[in-house]
C-alpha positions, 0 to 999 in steps of 0.5 A, spaced: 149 527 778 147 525 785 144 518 788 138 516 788 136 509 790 132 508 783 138 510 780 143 505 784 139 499 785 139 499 777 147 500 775 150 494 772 156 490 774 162 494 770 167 489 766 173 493 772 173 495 778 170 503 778 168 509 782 162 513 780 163 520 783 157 525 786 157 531 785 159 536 790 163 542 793 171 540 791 176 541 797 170 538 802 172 531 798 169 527 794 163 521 795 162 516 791 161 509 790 165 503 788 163 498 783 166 490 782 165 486 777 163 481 782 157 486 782 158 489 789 157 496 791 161 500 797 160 507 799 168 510 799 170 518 801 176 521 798 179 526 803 186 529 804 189 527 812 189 534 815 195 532 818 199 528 813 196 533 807 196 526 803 189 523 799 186 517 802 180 514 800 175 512 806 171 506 805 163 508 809 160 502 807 156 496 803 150 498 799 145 495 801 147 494 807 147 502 808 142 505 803 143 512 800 140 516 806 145 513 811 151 513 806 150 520 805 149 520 813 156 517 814 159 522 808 157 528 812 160 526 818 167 524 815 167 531 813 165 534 819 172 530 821 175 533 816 174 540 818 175 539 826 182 535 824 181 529 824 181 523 821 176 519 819 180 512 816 182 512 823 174 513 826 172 509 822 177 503 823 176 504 831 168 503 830 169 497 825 173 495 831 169 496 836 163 492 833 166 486 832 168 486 839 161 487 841 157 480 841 150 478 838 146 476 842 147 469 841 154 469 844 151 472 849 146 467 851 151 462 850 156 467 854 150 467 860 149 459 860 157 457 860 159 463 866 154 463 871 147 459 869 151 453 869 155 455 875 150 458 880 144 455 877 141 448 878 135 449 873 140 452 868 138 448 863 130 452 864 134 458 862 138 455 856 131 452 853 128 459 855 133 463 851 133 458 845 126 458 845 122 464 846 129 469 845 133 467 840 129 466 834 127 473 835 134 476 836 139 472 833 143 476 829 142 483 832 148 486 837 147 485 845 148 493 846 142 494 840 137 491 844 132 496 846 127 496 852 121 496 846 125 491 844 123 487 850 117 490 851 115 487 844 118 480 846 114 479 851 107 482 848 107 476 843 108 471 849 102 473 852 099 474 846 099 467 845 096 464 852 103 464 855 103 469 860 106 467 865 111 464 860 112 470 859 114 473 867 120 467 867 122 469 860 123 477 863 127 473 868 131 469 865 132 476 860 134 481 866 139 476 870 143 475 862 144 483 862 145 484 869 151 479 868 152 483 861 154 489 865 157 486 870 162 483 865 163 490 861 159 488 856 155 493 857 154 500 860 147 499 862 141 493 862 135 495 857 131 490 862 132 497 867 125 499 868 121 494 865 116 490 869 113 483 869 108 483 864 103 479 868 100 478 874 101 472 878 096 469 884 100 466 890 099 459 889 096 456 895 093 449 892 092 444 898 088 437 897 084 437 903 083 430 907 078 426 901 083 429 895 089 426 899 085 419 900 082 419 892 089 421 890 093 416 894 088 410 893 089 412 885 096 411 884 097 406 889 092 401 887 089 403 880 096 400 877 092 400 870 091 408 868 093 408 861 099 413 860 101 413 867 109 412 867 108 406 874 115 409 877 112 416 876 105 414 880 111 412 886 115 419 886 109 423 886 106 418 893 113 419 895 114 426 895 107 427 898 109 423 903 116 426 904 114 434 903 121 434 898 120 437 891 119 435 885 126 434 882 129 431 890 123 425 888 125 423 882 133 424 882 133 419 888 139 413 888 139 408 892 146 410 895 142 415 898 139 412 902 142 409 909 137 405 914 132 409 916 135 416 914 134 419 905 141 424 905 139 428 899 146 432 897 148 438 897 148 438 889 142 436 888 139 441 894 137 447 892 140 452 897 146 448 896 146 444 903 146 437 905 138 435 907 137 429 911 129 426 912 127 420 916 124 414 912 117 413 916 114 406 915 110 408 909 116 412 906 119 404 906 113 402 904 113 406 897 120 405 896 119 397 897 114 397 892 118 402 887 123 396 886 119 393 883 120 398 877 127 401 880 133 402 876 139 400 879 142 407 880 135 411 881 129 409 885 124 412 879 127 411 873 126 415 866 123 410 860 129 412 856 136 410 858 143 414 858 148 415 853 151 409 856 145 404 856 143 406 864 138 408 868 137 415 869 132 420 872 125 422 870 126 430 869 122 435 872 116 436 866 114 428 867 110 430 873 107 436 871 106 432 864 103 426 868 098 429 873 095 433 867 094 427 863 091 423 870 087 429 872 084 430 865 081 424 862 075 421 863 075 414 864 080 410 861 081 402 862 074 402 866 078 405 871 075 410 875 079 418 875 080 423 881 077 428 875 071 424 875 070 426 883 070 432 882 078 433 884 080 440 882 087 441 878 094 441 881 101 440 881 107 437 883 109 442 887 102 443 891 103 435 893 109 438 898 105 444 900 099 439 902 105 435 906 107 442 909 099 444 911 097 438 913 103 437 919 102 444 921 095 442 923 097 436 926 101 440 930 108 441 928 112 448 930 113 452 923 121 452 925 120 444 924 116 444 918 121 449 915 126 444 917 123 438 914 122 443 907 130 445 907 128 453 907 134 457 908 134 461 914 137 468 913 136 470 921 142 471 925 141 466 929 141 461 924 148 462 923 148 460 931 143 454 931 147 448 928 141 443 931 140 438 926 132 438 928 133 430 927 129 429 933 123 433 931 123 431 924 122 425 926 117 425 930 112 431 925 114 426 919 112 420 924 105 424 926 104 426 917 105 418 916 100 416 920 095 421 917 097 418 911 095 411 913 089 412 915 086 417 909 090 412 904 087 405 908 094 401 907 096 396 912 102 398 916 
């Protein structure tokens, strides 16, 4: 008799426990297939210890976990080690051993977050939602060391497929940087994501408002206070971070305690590069902040709709600007009220507001050592570890120049 899948997919549970023996070459072992009562089918080996001249039986496997072919498979090689002196028990129990200390893809995922995202990574929350999204419902379940580059390849394939291609580069990132961390750790040898490109292409973002888009905007969010599905906090944030050139996230977690006359000290958790950041407050900054305490909580200057756990204020996320303008620069008119769309006023972001900043004090007139300054890049030329100026002159004198700018184009009386 020798095993089919036909055959073994139709036995029946026995009323006791019992082997059912292939037949094959005696002295080379025997391969067989346990059977219990309870219905489950184990591929076993019966063998003599080279060493110990001793029979023993050898368990292989769990049909149907491993099928007929790969139980034949494993029985061939048990006795090869058998013929080259060595235990297969032993083997075995070292590979069975050696698999359940290799984790899934789901410890480590959660392994990635806990040690390094949560301690290197302001945005660590994007990579949890990113690998919880987009990875773990394709992977979960399946060893770290299983992962193949095709594997990837596909993954990222049906992102694209879906009209999120450049969701599918920030996934890529996202899955790079968690082997890379696999294999600084020993959990694995080598990273599947080596040699595998970005699935897309991205354009160089380079979206500036000109002066009349600055104007349509600021006019907009300061004096059209009925614009329907616009949070009234986040109208101040956005006019708020176009006037002080900050990123997204800097606006909408700004606390009152940060403030100290007529100095914003964003601190060093809440920085990017990890540093302190301080920007001077010009009058028109004043005067968006005085008109934000209108809606203003009592720890953030542009509080979320919905309260923390604890019943306080807390900060908008990052999405509610992206959301928010998506919503203002798509509609068409809604509460009589007339929209930047319906002026011809081309699609942009959060981010381009800060750039916008940038540009328009470059043409102003402001030197790009200040300007870098005033964004907090990081400067990684020798000399920066020299240059302990703070620039606070400089920075507000550009930000004073950019505010005047603004009080022209946006028609507010100082």
């Amino acid at each position: 008799m020798r095993f089919t899948d036909r055959f073994v997919a139709t036995i029946r549970k026995p009323e006791s426990r019992k082997v059912l023996w292939e037949d094959g070459e005696y002295g080379k072992g025997s391969f067989g297939l346990r059977l219990s009562p309870s219905g489950s089918k184990t591929w076993v080996y019966m063998y003599r210890d080279p060493r110990s001249g001793k029979a023993r039986m050898a368990t292989l496997g769990r049909y149907p976990s491993m099928s007929v072919a790969q139980a034949h498979e494993a029985y061939a090689k048990s006795v090869l080690s058998v013929e080259q002196g060595n235990d297969p028990s032993t083997k075995l129990v070292d590979s069975r051993r050696e698999e359940r200390a290799s984790p899934t893809i789901d410890a480590l995922v959660n392994e990635y977050i806990e040690r390094w995202a949560k301690q290197n990574k302001r945005s660590w929350a994007e990579d949890d939602r990113i690998l919880r999204h987009d990875v773990l419902p394709v992977w979960s379940g399946i060893k770290a060391k299983d992962i193949t580059r095709r594997d990837i390849v596909v993954l990222l394939d049906s992102i694209v497929e879906r009209g999120a291609s450049i969701m599918a580069n920030r996934t890529f990132e996202v899955i790079r940087k968690m082997f890379n961390f696999a294999v600084e750790r020993a959990i694995l040898d080598t990273s599947p994501a080596s040699g595998v490109k970005s699935p897309s292409l991205e354009n160089r973002k380079n979206r500036v408002l000109n002066d009349s888009e600055v104007k349509l905007f600021w006019q907009c969010m300061w004096y059209n206070k009925p614009i329907v599905g616009f949070y009234e906090p986040l109208r101040m944030a956005m006019l708020f971070q176009l006037a002080t050139a900050c990123r997204t996230n800097e606006s909408l977690g700004l606390r009152w305690d940060e403030i100290d006359g007529d100095w914003w000290t964003i601190p060093s958790d809440r920085s990017k590069n990890g540093n302190p950041h301080r920007l001077p407050i010009t009058p028109i900054i004043r005067q968006i902040l005085d008109r934000a305490k209108e809606t203003a909580g009592e720890c953030f200057v542009f509080p979320s709709m919905r309260k923390s756990a604890t019943g306080g204020d807390k900060p908008m996320i990052k999405s509610a600007a992206s959301h928010g303008l998506t919503r203002i620069l798509s509609a068409q008119k809604q509460a009589g009220v007339t929209m930047p769309s319906q002026l011809n006023m081309a699609k942009f972001t959060s981010h381009d507001l800060r750039r916008t900043a940038a540009t328009q004090m470059a043409g102003l007139g402001v030197p790009r050592l200040v300007i870098a300054k005033l964004l907090n890049h990081t400067d990684r030329q020798i000399t920066a570890l020299y240059d302990l100026h703070s620039y606070d002159n400089e920075k507000r004198d550009a930000m004073n120049l950019w505010s005047k700018k603004l009080y022209d184009l946006s028609l507010i009386q100082p």
